[in-house]
C-alpha positions as CSV (number, residue, x, y, z in Angstrom):
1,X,-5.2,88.7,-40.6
2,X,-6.2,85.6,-38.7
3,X,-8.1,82.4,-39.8
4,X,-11.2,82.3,-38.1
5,X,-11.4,78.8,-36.7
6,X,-15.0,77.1,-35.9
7,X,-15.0,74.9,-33.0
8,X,-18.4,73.0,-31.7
9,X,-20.6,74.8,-30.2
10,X,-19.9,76.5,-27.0
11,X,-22.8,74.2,-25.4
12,X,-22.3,71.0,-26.4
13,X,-21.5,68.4,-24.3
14,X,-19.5,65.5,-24.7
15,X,-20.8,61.6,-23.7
16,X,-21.3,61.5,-20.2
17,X,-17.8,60.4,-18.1
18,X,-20.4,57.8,-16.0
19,X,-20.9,54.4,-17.6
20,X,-22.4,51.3,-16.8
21,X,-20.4,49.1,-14.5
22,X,-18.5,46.3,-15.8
23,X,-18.9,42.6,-16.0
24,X,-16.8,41.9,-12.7
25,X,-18.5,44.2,-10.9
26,X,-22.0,42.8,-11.9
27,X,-20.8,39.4,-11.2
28,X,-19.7,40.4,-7.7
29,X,-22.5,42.3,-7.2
30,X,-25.0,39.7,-8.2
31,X,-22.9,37.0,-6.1
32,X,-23.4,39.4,-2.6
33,X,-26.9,40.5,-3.2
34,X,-28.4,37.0,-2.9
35,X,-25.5,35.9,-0.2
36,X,-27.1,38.8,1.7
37,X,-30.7,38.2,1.1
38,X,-30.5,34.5,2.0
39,X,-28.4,35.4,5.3
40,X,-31.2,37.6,6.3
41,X,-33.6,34.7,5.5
42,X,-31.3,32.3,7.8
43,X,-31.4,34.7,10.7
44,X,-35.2,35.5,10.5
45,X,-35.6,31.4,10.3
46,X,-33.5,31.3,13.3
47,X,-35.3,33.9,15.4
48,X,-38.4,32.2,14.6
49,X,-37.4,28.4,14.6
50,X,-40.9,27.6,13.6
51,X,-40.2,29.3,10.3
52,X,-38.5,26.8,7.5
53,X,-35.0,27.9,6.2
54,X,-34.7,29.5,2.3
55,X,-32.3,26.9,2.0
56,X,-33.3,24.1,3.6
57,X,-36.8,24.4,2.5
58,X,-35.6,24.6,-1.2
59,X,-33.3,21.6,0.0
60,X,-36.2,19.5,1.4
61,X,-38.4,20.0,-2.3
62,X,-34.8,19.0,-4.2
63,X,-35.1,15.5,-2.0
64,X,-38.7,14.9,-2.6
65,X,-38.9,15.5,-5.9
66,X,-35.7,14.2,-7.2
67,X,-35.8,11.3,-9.9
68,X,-35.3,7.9,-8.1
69,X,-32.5,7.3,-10.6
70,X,-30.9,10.6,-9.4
71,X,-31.2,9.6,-6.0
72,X,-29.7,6.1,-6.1
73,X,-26.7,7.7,-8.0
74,X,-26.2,9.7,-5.1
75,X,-26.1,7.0,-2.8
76,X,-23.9,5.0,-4.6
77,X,-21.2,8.0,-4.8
78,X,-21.6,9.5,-2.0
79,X,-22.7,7.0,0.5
80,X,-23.7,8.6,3.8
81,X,-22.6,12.2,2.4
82,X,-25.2,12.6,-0.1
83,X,-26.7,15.6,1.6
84,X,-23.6,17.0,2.1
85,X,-23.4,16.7,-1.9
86,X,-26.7,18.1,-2.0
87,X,-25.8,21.4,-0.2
88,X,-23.0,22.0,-2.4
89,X,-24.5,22.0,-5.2
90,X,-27.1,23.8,-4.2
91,X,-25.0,26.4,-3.0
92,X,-23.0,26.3,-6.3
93,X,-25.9,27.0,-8.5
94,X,-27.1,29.4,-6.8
95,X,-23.7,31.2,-6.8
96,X,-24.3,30.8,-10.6
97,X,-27.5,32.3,-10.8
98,X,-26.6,35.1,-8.9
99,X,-23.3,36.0,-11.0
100,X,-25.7,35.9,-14.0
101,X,-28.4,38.0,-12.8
102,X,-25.7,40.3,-11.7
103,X,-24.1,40.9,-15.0
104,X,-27.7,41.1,-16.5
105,X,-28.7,43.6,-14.4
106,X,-26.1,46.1,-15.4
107,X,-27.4,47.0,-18.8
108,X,-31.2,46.3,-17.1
109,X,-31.9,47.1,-13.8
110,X,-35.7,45.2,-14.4
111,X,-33.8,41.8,-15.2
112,X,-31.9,41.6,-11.9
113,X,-35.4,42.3,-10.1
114,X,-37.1,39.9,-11.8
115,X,-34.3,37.2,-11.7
116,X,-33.8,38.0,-7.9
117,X,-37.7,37.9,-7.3
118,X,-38.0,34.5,-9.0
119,X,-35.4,33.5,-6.5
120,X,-37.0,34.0,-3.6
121,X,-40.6,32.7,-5.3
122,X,-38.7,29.5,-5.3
123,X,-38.0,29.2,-1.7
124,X,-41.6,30.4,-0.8
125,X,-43.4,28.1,-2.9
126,X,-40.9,25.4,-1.8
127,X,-41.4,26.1,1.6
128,X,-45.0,26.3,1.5
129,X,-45.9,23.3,-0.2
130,X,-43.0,21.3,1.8
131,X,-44.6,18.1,4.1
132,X,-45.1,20.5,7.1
133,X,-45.1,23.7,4.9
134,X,-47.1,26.7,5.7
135,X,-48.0,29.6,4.3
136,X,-45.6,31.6,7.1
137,X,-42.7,29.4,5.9
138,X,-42.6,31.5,3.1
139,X,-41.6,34.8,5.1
140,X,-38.0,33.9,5.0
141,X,-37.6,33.5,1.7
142,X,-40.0,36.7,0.7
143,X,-37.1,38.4,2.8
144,X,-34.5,36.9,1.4
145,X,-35.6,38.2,-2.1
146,X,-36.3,41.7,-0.9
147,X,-32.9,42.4,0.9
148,X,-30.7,40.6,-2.2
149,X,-32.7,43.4,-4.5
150,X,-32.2,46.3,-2.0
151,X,-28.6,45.2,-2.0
152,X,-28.3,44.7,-5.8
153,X,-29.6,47.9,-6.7
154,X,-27.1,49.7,-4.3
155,X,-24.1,48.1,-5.2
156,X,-24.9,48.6,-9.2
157,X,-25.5,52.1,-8.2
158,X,-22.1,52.5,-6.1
159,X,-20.3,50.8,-9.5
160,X,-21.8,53.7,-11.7
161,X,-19.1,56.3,-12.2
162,X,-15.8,54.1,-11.5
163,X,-15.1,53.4,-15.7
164,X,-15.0,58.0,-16.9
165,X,-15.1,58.1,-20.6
166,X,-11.6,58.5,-21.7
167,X,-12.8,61.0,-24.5
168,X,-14.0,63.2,-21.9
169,X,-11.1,62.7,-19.6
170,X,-8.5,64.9,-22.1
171,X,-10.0,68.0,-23.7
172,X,-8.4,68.9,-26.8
173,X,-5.5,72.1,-26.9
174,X,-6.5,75.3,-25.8
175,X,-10.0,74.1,-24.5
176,X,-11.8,75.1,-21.7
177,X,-14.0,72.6,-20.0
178,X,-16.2,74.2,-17.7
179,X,-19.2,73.0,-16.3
180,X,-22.5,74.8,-15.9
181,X,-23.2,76.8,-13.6
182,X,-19.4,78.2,-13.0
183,X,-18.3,81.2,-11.6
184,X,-18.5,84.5,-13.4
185,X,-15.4,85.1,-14.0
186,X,-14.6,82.3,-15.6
187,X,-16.2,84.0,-18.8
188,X,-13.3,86.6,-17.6
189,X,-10.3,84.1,-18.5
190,X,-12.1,83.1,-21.5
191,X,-12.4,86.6,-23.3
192,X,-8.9,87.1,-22.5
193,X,-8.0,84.1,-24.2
194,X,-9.7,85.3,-27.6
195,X,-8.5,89.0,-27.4
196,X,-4.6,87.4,-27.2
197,X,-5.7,85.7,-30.4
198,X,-5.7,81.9,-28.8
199,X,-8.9,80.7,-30.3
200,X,-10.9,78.6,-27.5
201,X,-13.2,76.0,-27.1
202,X,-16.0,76.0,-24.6
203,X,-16.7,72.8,-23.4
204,X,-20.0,72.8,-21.2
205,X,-20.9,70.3,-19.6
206,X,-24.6,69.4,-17.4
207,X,-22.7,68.5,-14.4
208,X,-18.9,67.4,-13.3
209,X,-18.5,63.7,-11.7
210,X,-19.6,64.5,-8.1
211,X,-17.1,62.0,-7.2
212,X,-14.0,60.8,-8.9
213,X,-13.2,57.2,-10.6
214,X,-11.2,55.9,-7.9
215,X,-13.4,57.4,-5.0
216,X,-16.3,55.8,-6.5
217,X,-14.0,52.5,-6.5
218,X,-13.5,52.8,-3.3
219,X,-17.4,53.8,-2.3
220,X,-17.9,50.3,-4.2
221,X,-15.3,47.9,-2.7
222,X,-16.5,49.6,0.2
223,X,-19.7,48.4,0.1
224,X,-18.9,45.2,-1.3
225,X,-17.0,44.3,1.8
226,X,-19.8,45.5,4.0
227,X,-22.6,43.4,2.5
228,X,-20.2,40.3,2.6
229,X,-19.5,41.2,6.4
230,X,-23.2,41.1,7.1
231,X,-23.8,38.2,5.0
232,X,-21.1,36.6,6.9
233,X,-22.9,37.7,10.6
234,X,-26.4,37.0,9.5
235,X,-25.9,33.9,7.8
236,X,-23.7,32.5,11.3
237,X,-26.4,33.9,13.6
238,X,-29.3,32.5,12.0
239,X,-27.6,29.2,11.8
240,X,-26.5,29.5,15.8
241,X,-29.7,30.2,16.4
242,X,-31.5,27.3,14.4
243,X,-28.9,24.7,16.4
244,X,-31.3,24.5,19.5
245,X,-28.6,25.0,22.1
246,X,-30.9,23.9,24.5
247,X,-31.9,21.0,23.0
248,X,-28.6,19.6,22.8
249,X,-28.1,20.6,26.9
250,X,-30.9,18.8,27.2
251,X,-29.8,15.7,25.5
252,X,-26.3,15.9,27.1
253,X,-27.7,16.2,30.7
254,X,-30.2,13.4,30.5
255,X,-30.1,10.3,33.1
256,X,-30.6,6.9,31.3
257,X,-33.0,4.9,33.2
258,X,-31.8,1.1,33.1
259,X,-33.3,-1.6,31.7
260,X,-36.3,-4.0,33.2
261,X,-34.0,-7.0,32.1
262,X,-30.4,-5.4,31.3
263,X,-28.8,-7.3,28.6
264,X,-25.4,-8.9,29.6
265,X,-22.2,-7.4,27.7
266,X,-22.2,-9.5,24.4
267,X,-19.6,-12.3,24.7
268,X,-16.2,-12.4,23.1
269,X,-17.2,-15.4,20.9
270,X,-19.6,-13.1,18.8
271,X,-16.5,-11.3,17.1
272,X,-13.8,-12.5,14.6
273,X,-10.7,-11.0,15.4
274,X,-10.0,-10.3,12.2
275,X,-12.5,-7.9,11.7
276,X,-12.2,-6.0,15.1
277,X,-11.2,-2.7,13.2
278,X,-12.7,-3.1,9.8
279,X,-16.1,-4.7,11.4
280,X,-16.8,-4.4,15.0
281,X,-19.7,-6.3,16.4
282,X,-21.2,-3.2,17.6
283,X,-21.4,-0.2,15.0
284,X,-20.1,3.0,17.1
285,X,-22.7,5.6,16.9
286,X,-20.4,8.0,15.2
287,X,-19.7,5.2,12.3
288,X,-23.5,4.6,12.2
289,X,-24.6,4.6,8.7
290,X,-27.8,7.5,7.8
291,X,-29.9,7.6,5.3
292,X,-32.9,9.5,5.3
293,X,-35.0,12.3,3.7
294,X,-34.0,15.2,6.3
295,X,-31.7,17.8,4.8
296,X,-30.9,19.1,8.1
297,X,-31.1,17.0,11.5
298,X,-34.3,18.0,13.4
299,X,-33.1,19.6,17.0
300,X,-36.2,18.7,19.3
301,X,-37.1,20.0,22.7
302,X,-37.7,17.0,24.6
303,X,-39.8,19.1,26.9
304,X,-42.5,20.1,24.3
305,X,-41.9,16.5,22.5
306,X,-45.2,13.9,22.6
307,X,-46.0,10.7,20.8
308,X,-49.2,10.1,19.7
309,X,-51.0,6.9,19.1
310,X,-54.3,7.5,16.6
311,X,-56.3,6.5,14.1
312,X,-58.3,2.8,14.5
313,X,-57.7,2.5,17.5
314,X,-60.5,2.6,20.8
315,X,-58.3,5.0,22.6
316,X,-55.9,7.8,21.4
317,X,-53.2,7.8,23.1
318,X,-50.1,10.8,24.2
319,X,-46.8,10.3,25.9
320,X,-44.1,12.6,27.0
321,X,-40.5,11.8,27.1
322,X,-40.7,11.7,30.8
323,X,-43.8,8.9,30.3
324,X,-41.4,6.5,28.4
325,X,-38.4,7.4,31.0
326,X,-40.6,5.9,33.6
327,X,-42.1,2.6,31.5
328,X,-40.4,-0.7,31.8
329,X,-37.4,-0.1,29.5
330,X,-36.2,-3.4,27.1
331,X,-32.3,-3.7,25.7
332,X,-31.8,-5.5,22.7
333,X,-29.3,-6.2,19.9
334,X,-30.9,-5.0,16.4
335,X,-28.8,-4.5,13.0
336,X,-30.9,-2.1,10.9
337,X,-30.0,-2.5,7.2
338,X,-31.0,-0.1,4.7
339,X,-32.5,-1.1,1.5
340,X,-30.2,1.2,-0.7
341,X,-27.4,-1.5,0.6
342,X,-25.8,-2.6,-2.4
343,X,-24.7,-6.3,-2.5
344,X,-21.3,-6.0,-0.8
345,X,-22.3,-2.4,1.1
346,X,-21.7,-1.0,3.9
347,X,-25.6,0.8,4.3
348,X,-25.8,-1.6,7.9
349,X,-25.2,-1.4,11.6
350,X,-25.3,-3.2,14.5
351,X,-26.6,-1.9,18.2
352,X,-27.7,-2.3,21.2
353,X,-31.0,0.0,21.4
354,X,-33.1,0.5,24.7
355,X,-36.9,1.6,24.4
356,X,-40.3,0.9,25.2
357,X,-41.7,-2.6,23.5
358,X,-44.4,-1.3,20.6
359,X,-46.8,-3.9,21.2
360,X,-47.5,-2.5,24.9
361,X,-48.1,0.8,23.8
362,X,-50.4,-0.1,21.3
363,X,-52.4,-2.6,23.8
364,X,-52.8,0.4,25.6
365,X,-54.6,2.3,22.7
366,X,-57.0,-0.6,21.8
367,X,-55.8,-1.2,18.0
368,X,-59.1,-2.0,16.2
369,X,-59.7,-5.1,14.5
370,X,-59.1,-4.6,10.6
371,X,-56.1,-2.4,11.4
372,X,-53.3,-3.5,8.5
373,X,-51.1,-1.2,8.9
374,X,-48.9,1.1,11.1
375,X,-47.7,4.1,10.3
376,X,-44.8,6.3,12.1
377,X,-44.3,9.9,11.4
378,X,-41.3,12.1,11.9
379,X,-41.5,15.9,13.2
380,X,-40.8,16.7,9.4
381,X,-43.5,15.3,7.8
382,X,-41.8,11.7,6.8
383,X,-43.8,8.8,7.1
384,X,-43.4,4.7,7.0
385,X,-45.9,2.0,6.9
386,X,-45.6,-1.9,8.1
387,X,-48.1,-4.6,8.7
388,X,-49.6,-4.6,12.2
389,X,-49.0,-7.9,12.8
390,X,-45.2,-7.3,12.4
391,X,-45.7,-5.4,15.6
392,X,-47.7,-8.1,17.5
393,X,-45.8,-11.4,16.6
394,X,-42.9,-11.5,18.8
395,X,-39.9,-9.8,17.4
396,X,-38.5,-7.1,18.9
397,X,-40.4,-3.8,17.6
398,X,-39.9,-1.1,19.9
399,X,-39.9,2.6,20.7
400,X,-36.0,3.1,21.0
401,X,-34.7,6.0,23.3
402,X,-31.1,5.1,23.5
403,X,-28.5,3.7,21.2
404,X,-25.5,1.6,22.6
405,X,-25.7,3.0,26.1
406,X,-26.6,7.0,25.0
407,X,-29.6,8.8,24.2
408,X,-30.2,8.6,20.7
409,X,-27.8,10.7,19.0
410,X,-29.8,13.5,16.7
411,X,-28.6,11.8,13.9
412,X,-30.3,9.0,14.2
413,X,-34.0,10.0,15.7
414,X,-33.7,11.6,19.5
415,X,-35.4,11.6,21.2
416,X,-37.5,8.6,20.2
417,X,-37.4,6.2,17.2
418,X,-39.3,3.0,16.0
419,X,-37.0,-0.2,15.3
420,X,-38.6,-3.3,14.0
421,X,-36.2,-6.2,13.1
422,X,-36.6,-7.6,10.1
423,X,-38.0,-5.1,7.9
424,X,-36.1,-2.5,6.0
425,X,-35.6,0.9,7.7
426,X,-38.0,2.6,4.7
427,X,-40.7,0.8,5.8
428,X,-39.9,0.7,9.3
429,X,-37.4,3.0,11.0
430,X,-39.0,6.1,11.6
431,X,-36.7,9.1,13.3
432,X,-37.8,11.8,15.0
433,X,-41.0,10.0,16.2
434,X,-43.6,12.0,16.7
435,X,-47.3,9.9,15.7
436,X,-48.2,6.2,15.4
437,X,-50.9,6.0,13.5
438,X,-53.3,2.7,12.8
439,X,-54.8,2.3,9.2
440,X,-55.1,-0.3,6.2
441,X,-52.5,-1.5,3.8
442,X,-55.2,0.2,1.3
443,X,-55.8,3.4,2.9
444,X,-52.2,5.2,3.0
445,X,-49.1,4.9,1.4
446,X,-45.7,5.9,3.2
447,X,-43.1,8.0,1.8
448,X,-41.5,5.7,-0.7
449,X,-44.3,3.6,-1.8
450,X,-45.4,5.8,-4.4
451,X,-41.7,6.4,-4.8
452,X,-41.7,3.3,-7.0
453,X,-40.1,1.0,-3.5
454,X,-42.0,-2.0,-2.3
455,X,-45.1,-1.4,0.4
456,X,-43.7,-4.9,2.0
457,X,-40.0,-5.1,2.5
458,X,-38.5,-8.0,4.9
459,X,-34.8,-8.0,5.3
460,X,-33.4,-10.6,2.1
461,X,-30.6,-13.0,3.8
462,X,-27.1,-11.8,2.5
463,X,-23.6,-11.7,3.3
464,X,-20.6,-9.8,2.8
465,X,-17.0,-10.5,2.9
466,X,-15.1,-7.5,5.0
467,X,-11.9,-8.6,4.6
468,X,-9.7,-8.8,2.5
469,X,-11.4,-5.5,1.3
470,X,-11.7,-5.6,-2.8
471,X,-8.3,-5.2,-5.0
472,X,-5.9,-4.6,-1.7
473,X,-3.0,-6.4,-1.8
474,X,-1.7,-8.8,0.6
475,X,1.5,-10.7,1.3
476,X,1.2,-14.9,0.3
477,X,0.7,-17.6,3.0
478,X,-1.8,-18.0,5.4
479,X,-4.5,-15.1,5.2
480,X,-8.1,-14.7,6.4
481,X,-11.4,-14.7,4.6
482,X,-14.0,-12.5,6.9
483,X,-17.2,-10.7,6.9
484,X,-20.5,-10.6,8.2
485,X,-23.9,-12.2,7.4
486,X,-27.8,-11.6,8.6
487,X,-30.8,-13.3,8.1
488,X,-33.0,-11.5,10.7
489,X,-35.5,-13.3,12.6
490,X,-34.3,-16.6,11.2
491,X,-30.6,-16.4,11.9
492,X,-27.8,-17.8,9.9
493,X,-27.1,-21.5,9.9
494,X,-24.0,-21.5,7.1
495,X,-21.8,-18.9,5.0
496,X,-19.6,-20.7,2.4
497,X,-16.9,-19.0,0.6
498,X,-15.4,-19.6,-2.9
499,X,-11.9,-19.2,-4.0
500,X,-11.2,-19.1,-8.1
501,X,-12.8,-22.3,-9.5
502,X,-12.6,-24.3,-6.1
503,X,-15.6,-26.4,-4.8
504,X,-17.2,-24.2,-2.0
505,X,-15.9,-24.2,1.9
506,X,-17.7,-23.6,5.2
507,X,-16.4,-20.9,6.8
508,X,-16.3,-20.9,10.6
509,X,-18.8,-18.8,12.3
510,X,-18.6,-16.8,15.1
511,X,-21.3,-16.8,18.5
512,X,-24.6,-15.9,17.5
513,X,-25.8,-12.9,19.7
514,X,-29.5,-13.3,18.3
515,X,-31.1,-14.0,15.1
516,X,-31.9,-10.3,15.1
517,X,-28.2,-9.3,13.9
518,X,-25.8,-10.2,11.8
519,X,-23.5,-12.9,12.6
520,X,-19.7,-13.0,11.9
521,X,-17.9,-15.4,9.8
522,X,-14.1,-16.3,9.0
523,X,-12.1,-18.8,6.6
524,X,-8.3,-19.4,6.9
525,X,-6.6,-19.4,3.3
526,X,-3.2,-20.4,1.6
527,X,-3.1,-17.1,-0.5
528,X,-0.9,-17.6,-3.6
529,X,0.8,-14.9,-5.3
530,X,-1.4,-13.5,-8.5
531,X,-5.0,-12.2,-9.0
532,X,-8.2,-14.4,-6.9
533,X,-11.3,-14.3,-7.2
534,X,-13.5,-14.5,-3.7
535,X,-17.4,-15.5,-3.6
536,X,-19.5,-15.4,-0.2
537,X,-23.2,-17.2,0.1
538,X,-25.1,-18.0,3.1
539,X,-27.7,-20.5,4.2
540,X,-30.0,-19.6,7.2
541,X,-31.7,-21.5,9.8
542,X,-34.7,-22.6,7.2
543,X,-32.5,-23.7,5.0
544,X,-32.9,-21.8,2.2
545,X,-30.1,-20.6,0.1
546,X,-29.0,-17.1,-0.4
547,X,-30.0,-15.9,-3.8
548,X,-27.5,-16.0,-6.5
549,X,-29.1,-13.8,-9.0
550,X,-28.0,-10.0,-8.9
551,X,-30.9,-6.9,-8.6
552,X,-30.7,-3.6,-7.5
553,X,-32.4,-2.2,-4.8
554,X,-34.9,-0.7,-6.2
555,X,-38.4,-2.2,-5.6
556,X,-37.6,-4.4,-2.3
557,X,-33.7,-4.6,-1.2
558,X,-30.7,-6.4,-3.5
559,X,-30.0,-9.6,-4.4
560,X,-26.8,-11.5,-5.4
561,X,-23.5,-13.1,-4.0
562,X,-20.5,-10.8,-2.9
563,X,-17.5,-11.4,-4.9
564,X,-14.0,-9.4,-4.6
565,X,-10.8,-9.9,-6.5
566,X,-8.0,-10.2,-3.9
567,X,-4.5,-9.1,-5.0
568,X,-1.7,-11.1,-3.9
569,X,2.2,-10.7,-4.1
């Protein structure tokens, strides 16, 4: 007689061999969905080059908005890289959002859509309210967020199905598993089963995995690799396409006009042949310091390019790029210094810039009487404000086209800039020139007034010593003491240096080129072996002293005399 033996019933089923994917996958998945969505956001910005980039417009707000503290900080460790810094990081927390959204999402679809709509809200709304932003600019990044979704929710999907349940993987002895819906005579094999006295158990189940684990792996990878291909294509398009090829033909082709008055090459008694590599007289436009507020260098088309001359004045006034081709052209020597410049840093340049002299152009448009202030503003919305009469007493201000014998490099404002010597370059030095416009003092304040900088900014007499540079070591004996010193529109008249405890000694200085760039010094010294201690101080053509005192930049430019320590063995 045999033992009857229950079993479950014939229709149960066991847990279902799909499960949620796991926290690689989600990671991965997260990291390619918004790679994807802000490539296709890149290539529709490119297509349309009116429309503002997810990233850059996100970028732009970062700039603007940033604490000043934040912002300095950068400056000071990053120098002329600080947007470069910028990107990264940007791109890194992003990447971080994305990998936790994508985990997220795989035990709730809903949070990866709202995370992943969030994102792209951020670029919209950054975009839109941006200092040229428009409610179009938003398109990209509405894209962006729909395709990085799209993508999301496919790739989760594709993960389903690659982890079976292990307990449904191995049916027990003597079981059947069968799923629903089999052929008829599998009941056949079954029935045969019992009457040889095997006892069997039925396991039914809704469906079998349409696909296997390691097929679905495959469908996953598979599609992994594809979106990061066309992340890869759109991303490199969009950026092509955003690069203006024919703006930078059109640069590269251009004809300089010469001079009314051609400057003569600037004699060899203007340099110290000690600082010939670490300070040339002239700053190559390549080692040209930048600092601006433009995430990414504007790319204009000099044939659709105008300046405009508005506001209180009798006669508006337009120019092409051809117009200020044809104009009597001036070539001077201006160092721009940027009021960031630490005491001792390098946030300075010298060159020799050809434009169109300011004051003529605004004779032309009739500036009204009661007209304080000028105001330039760049393609992208940045603006600076100076006294008129800065532009009207005799210095140099100009419209510069060309910088040490080229047109303007893109970096630093083709196709047209202002320069006014004397005045720091956040008050003065607008890029990417597009409208001069005449108000009051009291009417408008530029870009970093309310920014916590000063609304009046002239150029603070300094000096710098170059070399030797600060803790390098040098042999004993005879050595040189070097560096640079400005006092723009007054022009330097004495630089003293300080060794240790010693009484202060006049340094030799080098040719003065004009009193609109800095002038070169140098100091012959018996270097003993051990630690020194080097001061610099200058005294321009006034008289007055160089300020001993040390302040930060912040409201109006720093203050305080350059000291090193000098190593010598």
């Amino acid at each position: 007689m045999s033992t009857r033996q229950t079993s479950p019933s014939p229709y149960r089923s066991p847990a279902s061999p799909v499960s949620r994917p796991g926290v690689l996958q989600g990671a991965l998945a997260g990291l390619l969905a918004a790679a994807t969505g802000l490539a296709a956001g890149e290539l529709l910005s490119g297509l349309n080059r009116k429309l503002t980039s997810p990233v850059i417009g996100v970028g732009n707000r970062a700039v603007d908005l940033v604490p000043q503290p934040l912002k300095r900080f950068a400056i000071r460790q990053f120098g002329t890289h600080d947007k470069q810094a910028l990107l990264i990081g940007m791109f890194v927390a992003i990447a971080i959002f994305a990998i936790v959204v994508g985990i997220l999402a795989t035990r709730r679809k809903l949070i990866g859509i709202i995370g992943l709509t969030a994102f792209g809200a951020l670029g919209a709304l950054a975009a839109v309210t941006g200092r040229t932003g428009s409610f179009s600019d938003a398109l990209p990044s509405i894209l962006a967020a729909v395709v990085a979704i799209v993508m999301l929710m496919g790739l989760l999907g594709a993960a389903r199905g690659t982890h079976p349940n292990p307990a449904a993987a191995s049916p027990g002895p003597g079981s059947v598993t069968t799923p629903r819906n089999a052929p008829d005579d599998m009941l056949g094999r079954i029935m045969a089963k019992i009457q040889d006295g095997e006892p069997a158990r039925v396991t039914a189940t809704a469906s079998a995995p349409a696909v296997s684990p390691a097929v679905s792996r495959r469908g996953f990878l598979a599609l992994s690799g594809a979106a990061a291909v066309a992340a890869a294509g759109m991303g490199t398009a969009g950026r092509l396409l955003q690069r203006s090829t024919g703006s930078i033909k059109a640069r590269a082709s251009l004809v300089l006009p010469k001079a009314r008055k051609p400057l003569a090459a600037a004699p060899a008694g203007v340099s110290v042949t000690e600082l010939n590599v670490a300070t040339p007289f002239f700053t190559p436009n390549n080692k040209f310091y930048r600092i601006d507020t433009a995430l990414e260098v504007p790319k204009i088309d000099v044939d659709t390019w105008e300046l405009k001359i508005k506001g209180m004045v009798g006669q508006e006034r337009t120019y092409t790029y051809e117009d200020l081709l044809s104009r009597n052209l001036v070539e001077r020597d201006i160092t721009l210094t940027c009021v960031s410049n630490e005491v001792g840093g390098i946030l300075m340049g010298n060159a020799r810039w050809l434009g169109v002299p300011l004051k003529e152009l605004l004779d032309e448009a009739e500036v009204k009487n009661g007209a304080t202030q000028i105001v330039g503003r760049s393609v992208d919305g940045w603006t600076s404000g100076f006294p008129t009469k800065l532009a009207m007493d005799g210095r140099d201000a100009m419209v510069a086209i060309a910088m040490n014998g080229e047109p303007l490099p893109f970096a630093h404002g083709f196709p047209a800039r202002l320069i006014i010597p004397g005045i720091y370059g956040y008050v003065s030095a607008t890029k990417w020139l597009t409208e001069i416009e005449l108000t009051t003092l009291e009417d408008f304040d530029a870009y970093w007034v309310p920014r916590g900088y000063a609304k009046e900014a002239p150029i603070k007499l300094a000096s710098r010593i170059d070399v030797p540079r600060g803790l390098s070591t040098i042999p004993a004996g005879k050595a040189a003491v070097a560096g640079v010193a400005w006092a723009q529109t007054v022009g330097i008249a004495k630089v003293e240096v300080k060794i240790d405890d010693a009484e202060w000694k006049e340094a030799v200085l080098a040719d003065e080129q004009s009193v609109d760039t800095w002038r070169q010094w140098h100091l012959e010294w018996d270097a003993t072996t051990g630690s020194h201690s080097i001061s610099v101080r200058a005294t321009d053509k006034n008289g007055k002293l160089q300020q001993e005192d040390r302040k930060a930049p912040l409201p109006n430019g720093a203050t305080g005399w350059h000291q090193i320590i000098s190593l010598v063995s």
